[in-house]
C-alpha positions as MATLAB code, in Angstrom:
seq = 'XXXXXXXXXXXXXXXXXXXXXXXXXXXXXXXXXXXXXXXXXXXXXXXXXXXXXXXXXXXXXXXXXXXXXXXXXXXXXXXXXXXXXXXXXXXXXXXXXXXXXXXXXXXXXXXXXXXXXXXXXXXXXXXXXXXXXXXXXXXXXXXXXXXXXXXXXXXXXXXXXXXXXXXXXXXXXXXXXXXXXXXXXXXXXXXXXXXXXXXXXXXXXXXXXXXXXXXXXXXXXXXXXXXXXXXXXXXXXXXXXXXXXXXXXXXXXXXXXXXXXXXXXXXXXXXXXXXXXXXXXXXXXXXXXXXXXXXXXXXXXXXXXXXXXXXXXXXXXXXXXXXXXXXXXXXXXXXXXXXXXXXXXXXXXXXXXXXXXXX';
ca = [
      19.523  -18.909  -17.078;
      18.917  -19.565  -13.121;
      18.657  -23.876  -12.853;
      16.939  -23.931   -8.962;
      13.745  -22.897   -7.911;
      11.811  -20.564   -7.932;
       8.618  -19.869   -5.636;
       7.154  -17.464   -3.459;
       5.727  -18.322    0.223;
       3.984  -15.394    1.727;
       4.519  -17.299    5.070;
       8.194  -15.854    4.495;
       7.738  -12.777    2.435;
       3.958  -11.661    3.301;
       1.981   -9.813    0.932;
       1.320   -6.555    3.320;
       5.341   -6.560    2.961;
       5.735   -6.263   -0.305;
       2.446   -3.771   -0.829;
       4.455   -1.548    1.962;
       7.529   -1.253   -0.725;
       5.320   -0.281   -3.339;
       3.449    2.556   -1.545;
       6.708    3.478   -0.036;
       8.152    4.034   -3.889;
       4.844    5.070   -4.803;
       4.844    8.133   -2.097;
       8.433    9.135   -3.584;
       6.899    9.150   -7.060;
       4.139   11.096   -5.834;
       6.767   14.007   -4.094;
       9.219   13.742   -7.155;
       5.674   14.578   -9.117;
       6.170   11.958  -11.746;
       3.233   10.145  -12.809;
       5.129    6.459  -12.710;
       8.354    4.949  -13.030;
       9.819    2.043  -14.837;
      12.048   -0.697  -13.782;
      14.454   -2.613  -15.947;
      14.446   -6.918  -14.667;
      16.377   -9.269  -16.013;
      18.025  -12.711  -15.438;
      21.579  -10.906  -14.192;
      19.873   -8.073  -12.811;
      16.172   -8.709  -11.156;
      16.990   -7.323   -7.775;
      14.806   -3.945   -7.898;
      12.168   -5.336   -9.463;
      12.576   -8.297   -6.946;
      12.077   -6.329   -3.771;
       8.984   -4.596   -5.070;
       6.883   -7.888   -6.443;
       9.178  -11.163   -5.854;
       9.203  -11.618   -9.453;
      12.372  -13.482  -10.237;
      12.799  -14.332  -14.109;
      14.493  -17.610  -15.047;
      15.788  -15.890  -18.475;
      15.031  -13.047  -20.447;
      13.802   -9.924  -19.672;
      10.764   -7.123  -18.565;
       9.680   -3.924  -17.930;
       7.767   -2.981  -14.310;
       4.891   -0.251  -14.583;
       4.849    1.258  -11.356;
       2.079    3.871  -11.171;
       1.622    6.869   -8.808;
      -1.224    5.219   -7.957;
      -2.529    2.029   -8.416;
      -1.266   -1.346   -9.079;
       2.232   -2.180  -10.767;
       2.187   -4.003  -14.631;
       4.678   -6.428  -15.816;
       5.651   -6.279  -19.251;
       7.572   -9.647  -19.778;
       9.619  -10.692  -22.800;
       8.451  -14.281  -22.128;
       5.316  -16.501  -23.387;
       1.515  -16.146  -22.119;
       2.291  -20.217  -20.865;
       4.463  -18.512  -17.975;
       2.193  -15.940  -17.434;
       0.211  -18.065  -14.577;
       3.560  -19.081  -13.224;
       4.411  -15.164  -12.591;
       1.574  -14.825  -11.204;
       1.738  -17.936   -8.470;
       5.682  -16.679   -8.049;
       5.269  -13.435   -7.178;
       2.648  -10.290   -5.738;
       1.495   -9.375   -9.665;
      -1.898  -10.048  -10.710;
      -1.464   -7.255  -13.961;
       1.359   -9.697  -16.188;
       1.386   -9.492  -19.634;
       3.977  -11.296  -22.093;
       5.236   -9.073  -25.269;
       7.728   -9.314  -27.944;
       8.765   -5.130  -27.026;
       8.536   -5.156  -22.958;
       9.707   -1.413  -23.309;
       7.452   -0.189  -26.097;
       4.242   -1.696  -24.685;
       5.083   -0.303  -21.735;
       5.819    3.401  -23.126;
       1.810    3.074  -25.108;
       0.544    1.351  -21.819;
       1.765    5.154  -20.283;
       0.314    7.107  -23.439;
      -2.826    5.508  -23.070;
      -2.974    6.413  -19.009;
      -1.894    9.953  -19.740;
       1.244    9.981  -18.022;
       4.009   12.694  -19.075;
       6.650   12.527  -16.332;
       8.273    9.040  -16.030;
      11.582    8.048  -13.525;
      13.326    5.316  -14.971;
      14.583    3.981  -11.553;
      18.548    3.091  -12.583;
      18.383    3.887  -15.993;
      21.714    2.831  -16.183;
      20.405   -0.480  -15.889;
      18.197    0.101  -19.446;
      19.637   -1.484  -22.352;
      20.015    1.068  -24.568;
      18.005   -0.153  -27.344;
      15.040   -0.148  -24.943;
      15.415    3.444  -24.352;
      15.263    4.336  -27.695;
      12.099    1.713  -27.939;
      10.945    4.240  -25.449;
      11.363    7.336  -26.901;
      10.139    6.114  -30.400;
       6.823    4.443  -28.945;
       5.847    7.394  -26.739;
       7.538   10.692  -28.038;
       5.606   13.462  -25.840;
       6.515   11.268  -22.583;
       9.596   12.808  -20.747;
      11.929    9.771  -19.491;
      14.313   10.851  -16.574;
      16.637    9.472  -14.392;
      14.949    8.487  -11.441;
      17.661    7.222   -8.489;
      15.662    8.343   -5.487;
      13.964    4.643   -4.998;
      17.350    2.719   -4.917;
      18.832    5.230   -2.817;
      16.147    5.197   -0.341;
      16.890    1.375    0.758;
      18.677    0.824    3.647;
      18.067   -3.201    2.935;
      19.603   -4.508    6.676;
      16.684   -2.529    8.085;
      14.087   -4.625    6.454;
      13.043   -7.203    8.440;
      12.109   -9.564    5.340;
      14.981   -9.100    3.281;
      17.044   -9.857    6.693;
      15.768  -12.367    7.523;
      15.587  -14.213    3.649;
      19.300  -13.005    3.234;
      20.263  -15.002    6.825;
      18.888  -18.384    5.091;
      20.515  -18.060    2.058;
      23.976  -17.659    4.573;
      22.678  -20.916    6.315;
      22.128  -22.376    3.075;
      25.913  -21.657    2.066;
      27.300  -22.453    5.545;
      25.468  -26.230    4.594;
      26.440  -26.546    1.592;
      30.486  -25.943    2.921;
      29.972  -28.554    6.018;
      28.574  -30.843    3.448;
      32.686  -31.243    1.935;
      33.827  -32.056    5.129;
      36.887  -31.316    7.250;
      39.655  -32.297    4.769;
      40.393  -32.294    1.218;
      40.965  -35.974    0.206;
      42.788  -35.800   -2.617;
      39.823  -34.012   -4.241;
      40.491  -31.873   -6.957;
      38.659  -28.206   -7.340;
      36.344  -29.230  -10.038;
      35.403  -32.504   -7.912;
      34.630  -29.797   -4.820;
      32.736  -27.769   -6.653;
      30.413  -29.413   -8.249;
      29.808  -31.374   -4.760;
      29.253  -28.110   -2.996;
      27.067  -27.426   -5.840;
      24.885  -30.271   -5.432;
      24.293  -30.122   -1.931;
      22.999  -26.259   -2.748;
      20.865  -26.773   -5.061;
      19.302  -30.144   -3.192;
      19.141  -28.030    0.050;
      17.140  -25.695   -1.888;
      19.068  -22.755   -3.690;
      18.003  -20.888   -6.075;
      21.455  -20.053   -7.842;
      25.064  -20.421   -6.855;
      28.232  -19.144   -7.944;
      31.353  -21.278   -6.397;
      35.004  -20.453   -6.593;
      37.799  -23.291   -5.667;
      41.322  -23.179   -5.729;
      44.084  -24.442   -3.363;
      45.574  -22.769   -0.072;
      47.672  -19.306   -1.052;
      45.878  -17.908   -3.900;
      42.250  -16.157   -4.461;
      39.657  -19.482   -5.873;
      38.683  -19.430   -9.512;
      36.327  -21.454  -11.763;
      37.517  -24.682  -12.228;
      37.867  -25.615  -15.387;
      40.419  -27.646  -16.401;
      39.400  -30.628  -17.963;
      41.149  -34.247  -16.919;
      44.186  -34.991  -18.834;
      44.615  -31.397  -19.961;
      48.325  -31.412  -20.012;
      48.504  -27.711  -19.758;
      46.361  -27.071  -16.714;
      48.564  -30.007  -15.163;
      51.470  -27.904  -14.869;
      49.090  -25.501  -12.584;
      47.382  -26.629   -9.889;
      46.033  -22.811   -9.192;
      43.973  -22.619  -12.602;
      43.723  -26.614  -12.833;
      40.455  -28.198  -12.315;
      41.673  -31.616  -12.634;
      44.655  -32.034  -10.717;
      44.083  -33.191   -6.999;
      44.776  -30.344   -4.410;
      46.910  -30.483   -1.305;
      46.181  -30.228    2.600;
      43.876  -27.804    2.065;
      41.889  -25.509   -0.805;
      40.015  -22.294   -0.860;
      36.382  -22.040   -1.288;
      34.521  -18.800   -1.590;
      30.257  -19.325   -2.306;
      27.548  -17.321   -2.961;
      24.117  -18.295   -2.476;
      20.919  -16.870   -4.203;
      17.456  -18.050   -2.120;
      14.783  -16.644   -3.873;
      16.610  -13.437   -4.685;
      18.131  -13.025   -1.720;
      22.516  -13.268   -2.019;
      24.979  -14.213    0.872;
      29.031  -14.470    0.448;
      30.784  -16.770    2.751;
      34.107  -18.095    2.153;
      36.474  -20.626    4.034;
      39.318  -22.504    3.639;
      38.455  -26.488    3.577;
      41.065  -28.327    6.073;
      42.347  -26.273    8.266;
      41.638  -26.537   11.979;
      38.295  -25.683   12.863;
      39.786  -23.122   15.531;
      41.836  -21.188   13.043;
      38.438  -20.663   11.181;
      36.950  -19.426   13.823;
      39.970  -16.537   14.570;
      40.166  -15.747   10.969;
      35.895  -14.975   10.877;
      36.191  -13.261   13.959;
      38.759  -11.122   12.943;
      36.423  -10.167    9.920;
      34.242   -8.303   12.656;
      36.579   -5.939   13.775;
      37.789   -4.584   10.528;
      35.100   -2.117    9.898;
      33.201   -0.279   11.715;
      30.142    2.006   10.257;
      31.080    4.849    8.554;
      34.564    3.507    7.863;
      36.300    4.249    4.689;
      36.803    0.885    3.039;
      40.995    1.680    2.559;
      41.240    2.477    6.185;
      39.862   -1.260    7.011;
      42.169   -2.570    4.229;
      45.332   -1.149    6.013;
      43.821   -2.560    9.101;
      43.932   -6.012    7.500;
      47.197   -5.454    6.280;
      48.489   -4.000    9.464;
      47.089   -7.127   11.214;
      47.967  -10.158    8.868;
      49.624   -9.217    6.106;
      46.241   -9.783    4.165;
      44.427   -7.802    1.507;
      40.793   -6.770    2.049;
      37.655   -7.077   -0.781;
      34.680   -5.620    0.312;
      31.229   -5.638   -1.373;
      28.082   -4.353   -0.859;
      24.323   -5.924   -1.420;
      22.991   -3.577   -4.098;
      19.862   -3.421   -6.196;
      21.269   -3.506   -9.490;
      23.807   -6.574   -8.807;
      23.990   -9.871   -5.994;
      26.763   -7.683   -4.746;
      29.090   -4.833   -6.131;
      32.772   -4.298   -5.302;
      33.607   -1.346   -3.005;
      35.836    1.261   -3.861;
      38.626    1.634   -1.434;
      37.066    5.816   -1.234;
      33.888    4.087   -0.342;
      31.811    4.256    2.999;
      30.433    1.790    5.085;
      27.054    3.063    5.948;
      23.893    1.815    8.857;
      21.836   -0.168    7.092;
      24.372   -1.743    4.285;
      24.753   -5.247    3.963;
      28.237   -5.990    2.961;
      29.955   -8.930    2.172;
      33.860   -9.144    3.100;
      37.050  -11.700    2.376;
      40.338  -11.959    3.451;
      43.122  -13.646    2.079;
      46.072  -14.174    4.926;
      49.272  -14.652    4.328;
      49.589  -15.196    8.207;
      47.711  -18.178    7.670;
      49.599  -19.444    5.333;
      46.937  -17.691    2.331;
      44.291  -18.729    4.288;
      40.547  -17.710    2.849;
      37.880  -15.903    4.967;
      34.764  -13.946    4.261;
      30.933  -13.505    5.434;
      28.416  -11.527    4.965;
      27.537   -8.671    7.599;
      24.808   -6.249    8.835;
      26.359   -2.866    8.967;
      24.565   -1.944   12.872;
      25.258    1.327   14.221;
      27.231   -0.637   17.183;
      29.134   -2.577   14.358;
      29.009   -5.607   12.011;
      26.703   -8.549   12.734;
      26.573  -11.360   10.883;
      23.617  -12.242    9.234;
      21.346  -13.851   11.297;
      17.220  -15.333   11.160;
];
């Protein structure tokens, strides 16, 4: 269940933005000739349904009705008291609150006439909503329908740019907000302190990962006095870190996700080499194992790479996988040449190379 809030100002995300997205998936409905398509939402996974309407659930789950033609339908698994809140949050003005999002939505079809529906990433369909589907509406083919999430190139929308660069500033406050050194702090004390200075500058949702200097950050834990966590300081919570401690955040702001990671009390100067060096690592079109032997080659350091997806904040690359234009990609280092050192950002994949995101 998401804890910050939740709002939608067309001043940042205009209206005539988000109708563009849905006559731009409504034209690729119209030349796949299927009479609508349906999109999965929930709490973990609202990002299709996000781009098309800004509708951002705080739990549960729903069913988008998007029409050849015509104006999309929510289908929420929520009460009718929300109902105006939807409707202030995001572009909707058709919301309607069910027990069976999936089923209402397969008779809402039946009664329209449709026959050919794309489920846009029906992998992302519980499967006990597919079968709600085919029970409720029997003579209505349901197909696969990936052409909408393929057709994204997300760093070439201005919007989602520009929404995705403050949730980086947001993170890149939250981290200056701990300070230059570690005090004696322990990774449960810097978490929840980088947590609070999130969420008060505004985020929607967070997910923070601390751990000391050397090894990849975790959820702290460990509860004070735990006398096995004690014994180590890498899974502890509890126990006070050294010099210096690893800190990797992501940063939800209204929908929109940004990675950055650093490593709290090292020079400010070493920071800056390590990011830089994050720049030059891939290039578009690289394959993601030729930039991890360039990391490897050049530190000693292993590569992650992610990529901003529709289905998921981000989703781990496959070292087989391809930096393409128009990816935004999210990418940490951890340097033994820096004595395990932590570095990562989030990137625009340009054709003239990474950028980071910027407003």
């Amino acid at each position: 269940m998401k804890r910050g809030l939740i709002e939608w100002d067309p001043r940042e995300l205009p209206r005539e933005t988000l109708a563009a997205r849905v006559a731009h998936a409504q034209a690729l409905l119209a030349a796949d000739g299927l009479d609508a398509a349906l999109v999965y939402t929930n709490v973990a996974a609202p990002q299709l349904a996000r781009y098309l309407t800004h509708f951002l659930p705080y739990w549960n789950e729903g069913v988008l009705v998007l029409p050849r033609e015509g104006a999309p339908t929510l289908l929420v698994a929520l009460s009718n008291r929300v109902v105006p809140w939807i409707k202030g949050s995001s572009a909707l003005e058709d919301v309607r609150a069910c027990r069976q999002p999936a089923a209402e939505a397969a008779r809402l079809l039946a009664e329209r006439g449709a026959r050919r529906i794309g489920l846009a990433e029906r992998g992302s369909f519980p499967y006990r909503l597919l079968a709600e589907l085919e029970r409720a509406a029997p003579d209505i083919a349901f197909a696969d329908w990936p052409a909408l999430a393929a057709s994204l190139t997300l760093a070439t929308d201005p919007a989602e740019r520009r929404l995705r660069a403050r949730a980086r500033e947001l993170a890149e406050h939250g981290l200056r907000s701990l300070g230059d050194t570690v005090d004696g702090r322990s990774a449960q004390q810097l978490a929840g302190q980088l947590d609070l200075a999130l969420r008060l500058a505004g985020a929607t949702d967070t997910r923070v990962l601390v751990g000391p200097l050397g090894r990849w950050p975790g959820v702290p834990t460990a509860l004070p006095g735990d006398a096995a966590a004690i014994g180590d300081a890498g899974r502890s919570g509890a126990v006070p870190l050294a010099r210096a401690a690893n800190v990797l955040c992501e940063v939800e702001y209204k929908g929109h996700w940004a990675l950055v990671a650093r490593t709290l009390g090292l020079p400010a100067a070493d920071q800056r080499a390590g990011s830089e060096r994050l720049h030059h690592l891939c290039t578009p079109g690289s394959i993601i194992a030729e930039a991890a032997a360039a990391a490897r080659a050049a530190h000693g350091g292993a590569l992650f790479a992610y990529r901003a997806g529709t289905a998921a904040p981000f989703v781990a690359l496959d070292e087989s996988d391809r930096l393409g234009v128009g990816d935004i990609v999210a990418l940490v280092t951890l340097s033994p040449a820096d004595g395990g050192a932590l570095y990562g950002d989030t990137f625009v994949v340009a054709p003239d190379g990474l950028k980071p995101l910027a407003s």
